[in-house]
N, C-alpha and C positions, 0 to 999 in steps of 0.2 A: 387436347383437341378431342373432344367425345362427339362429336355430331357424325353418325355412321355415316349418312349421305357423301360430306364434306372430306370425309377421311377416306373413304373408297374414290369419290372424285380427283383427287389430290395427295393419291397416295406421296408423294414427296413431304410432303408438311405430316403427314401421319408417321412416316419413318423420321421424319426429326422427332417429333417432339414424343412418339408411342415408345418405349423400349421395346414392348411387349411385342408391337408390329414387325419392329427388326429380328426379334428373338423367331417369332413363325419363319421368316425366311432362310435365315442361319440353316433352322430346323429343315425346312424344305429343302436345300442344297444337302444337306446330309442324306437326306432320305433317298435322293435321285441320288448319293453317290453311293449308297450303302446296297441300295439295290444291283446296278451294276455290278460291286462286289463282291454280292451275293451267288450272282447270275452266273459271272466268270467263272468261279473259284467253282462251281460244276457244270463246266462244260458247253457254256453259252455263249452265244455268237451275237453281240449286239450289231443289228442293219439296220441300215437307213431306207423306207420305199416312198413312191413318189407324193406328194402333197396335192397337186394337180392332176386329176384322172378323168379320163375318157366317159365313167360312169360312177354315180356314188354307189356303191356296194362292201357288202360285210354288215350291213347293219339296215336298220329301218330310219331312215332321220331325214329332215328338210335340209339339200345341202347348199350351198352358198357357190352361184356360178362365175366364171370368171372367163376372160378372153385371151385366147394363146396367138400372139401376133405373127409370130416366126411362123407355125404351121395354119395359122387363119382357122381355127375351129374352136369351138365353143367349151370347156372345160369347168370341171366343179375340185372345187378345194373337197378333201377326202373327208368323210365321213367316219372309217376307219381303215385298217392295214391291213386289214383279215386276209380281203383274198389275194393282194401281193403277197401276203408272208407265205401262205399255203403255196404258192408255187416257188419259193424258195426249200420250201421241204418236198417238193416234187423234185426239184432241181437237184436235191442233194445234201442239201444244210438240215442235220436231223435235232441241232438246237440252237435256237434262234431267240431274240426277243426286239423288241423296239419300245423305246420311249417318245413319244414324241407327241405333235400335236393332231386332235381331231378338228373337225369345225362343221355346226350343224346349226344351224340357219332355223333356231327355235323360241324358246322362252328363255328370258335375260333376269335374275335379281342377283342381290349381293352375293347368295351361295350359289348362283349355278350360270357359266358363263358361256355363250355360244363357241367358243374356242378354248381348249382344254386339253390337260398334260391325259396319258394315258398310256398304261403298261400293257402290252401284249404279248404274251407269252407262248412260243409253241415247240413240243417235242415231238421226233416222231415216234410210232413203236411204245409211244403212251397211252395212259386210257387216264377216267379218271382219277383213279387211285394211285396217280404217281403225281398230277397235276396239285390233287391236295397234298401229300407229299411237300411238295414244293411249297405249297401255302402257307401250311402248317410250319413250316422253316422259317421262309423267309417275314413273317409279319413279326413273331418275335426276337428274328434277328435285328429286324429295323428298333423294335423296341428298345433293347437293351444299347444298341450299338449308338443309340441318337438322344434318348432320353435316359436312360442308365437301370429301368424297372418296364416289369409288363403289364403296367394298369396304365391308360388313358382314360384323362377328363374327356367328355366330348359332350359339345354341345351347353345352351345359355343352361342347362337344369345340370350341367357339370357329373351326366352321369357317367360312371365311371364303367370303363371296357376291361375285362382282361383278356390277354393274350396269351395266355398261356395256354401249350396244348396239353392234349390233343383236343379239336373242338368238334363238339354235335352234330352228329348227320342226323338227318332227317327229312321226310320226303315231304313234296310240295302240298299236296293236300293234306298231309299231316299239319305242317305250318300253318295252313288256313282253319284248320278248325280251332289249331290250338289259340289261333292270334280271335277267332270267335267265341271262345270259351265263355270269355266275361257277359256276353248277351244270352246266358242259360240255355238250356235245352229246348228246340222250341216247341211250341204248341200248336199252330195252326199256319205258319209262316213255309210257304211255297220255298221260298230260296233256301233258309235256313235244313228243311227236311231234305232239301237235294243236298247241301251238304253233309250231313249229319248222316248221311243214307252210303256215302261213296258214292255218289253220281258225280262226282268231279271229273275231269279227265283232262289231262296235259297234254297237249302236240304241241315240241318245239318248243319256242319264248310267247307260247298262248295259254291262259287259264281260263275253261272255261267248262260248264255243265249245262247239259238239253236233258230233257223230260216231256212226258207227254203228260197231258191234262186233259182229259176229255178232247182228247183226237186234235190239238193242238201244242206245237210246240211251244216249249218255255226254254229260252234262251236265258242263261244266267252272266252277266259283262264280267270284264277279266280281271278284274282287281277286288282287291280285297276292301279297299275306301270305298269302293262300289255298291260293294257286297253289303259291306256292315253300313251305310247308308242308307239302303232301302230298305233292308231289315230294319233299323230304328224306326223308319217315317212309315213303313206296314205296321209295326206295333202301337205307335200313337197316334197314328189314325191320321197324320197330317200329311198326307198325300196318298192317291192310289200308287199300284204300281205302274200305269202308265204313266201318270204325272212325272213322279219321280226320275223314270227313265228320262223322259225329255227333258227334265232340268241337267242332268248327269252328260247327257247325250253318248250316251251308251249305248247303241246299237240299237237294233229293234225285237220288240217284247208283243208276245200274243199272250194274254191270258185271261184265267177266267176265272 
């Protein structure tokens, strides 16, 4: 049965006739049991917190409402666990973790599915060079203890991951330039010079850089497909930079 459509619709006829499909899940059960494992064996306290909550919070996501009969009020399936688990480490529990599910009422294809497994982890009296710590453990224990080596294929171009540690730090506009490297040093490109210059600046789970340009700001969007998209279509001339923002719809841009 090769028809991806057909095999995701009807995963039952995929696990007959695919090995391969049964072997991913074998593999998944290991994984959600190796973690647990993991977790115990230093001092973690797996909880459960609610799936129904008064507000979606802990994260930024579209969330999915629902109706509570018994108290008559209007409830959203959780977006994530963040902020019940933070007041279980107020409470008392200084290691915790939960596995369990999100649901975020967003984009749907074969690899990304509006209801989803998710590990969250938290200690207290940590920062985060105890949290990698942790990381740095547990990814290659899952490796060895589920597949039996620390290289993973991943992905249709089967490229290969290793997991062995310790792995690269490196800070966030480091990564951006580095991941722009391959578009050369620029020349006359607005976005690129703000890059290139350390004009970037991180607040939080935002990336972004402002500049002035003749007494107007230049707002740069937060992503890196963003980034290296406008920069392509400034270089070959096939779109301004306004154009381009409003195909992207990335915010809004003054420039000149």
């Amino acid at each position: 049965m090769q028809d991806v459509e057909e095999r995701y619709r009807k995963r039952y006829l995929d696990l007959m006739m695919n090995p391969e499909s049964r072997d991913r899940f074998n593999k998944r059960s290991a994984i959600l049991a190796e973690i647990r494992n993991f977790l115990h064996a230093r001092g973690f306290i797996e909880v459960e917190t609610p799936m129904m909550q008064a507000q979606a919070g802990g994260a930024a996501a579209k969330p999915f409402y629902t109706h509570h009969n018994a108290l008559d009020t209007e409830m959203v399936m959780r977006i994530a666990p963040e902020l019940y688990l933070k007041r279980l480490i107020v409470g008392g529990f200084d290691k915790i973790f939960e596995l369990g599910k999100n649901f975020r009422n967003e984009g749907i294809d074969r690899t990304h599915n509006p209801e989803f497994t998710v590990l969250e982890v938290y200690e207290a009296y940590g920062d985060r060079t105890s949290m990698k710590a942790i990381i740095e453990g547990l990814l290659p224990h899952l490796c060895e203890k589920v597949l039996g080596r620390l290289t993973v294929e991943y992905g249709e171009a089967k490229e290969i991951l290793d997991f062995t540690p310790p792995y690269r730090e490196i800070a966030y506009k480091d990564a951006v330039k580095e991941m722009m490297a391959d578009l050369g040093r620029p020349n006359d490109s607005l976005y690129e010079v703000a890059l290139w210059e350390d004009m970037l600046k991180v607040e939080g789970d935002e990336l972004f850089y402002a500049y002035m340009v003749d007494n107007q700001a230049i707002v740069i969007p937060e992503t890196i497909d963003a980034i290296r998209a406008l920069t392509e279509a400034e270089r070959d001339g096939s779109a301004s930079i306004a154009r381009t923002n409003a195909a992207l719809g990335v915010g809004t841009f003054a420039a000149t």
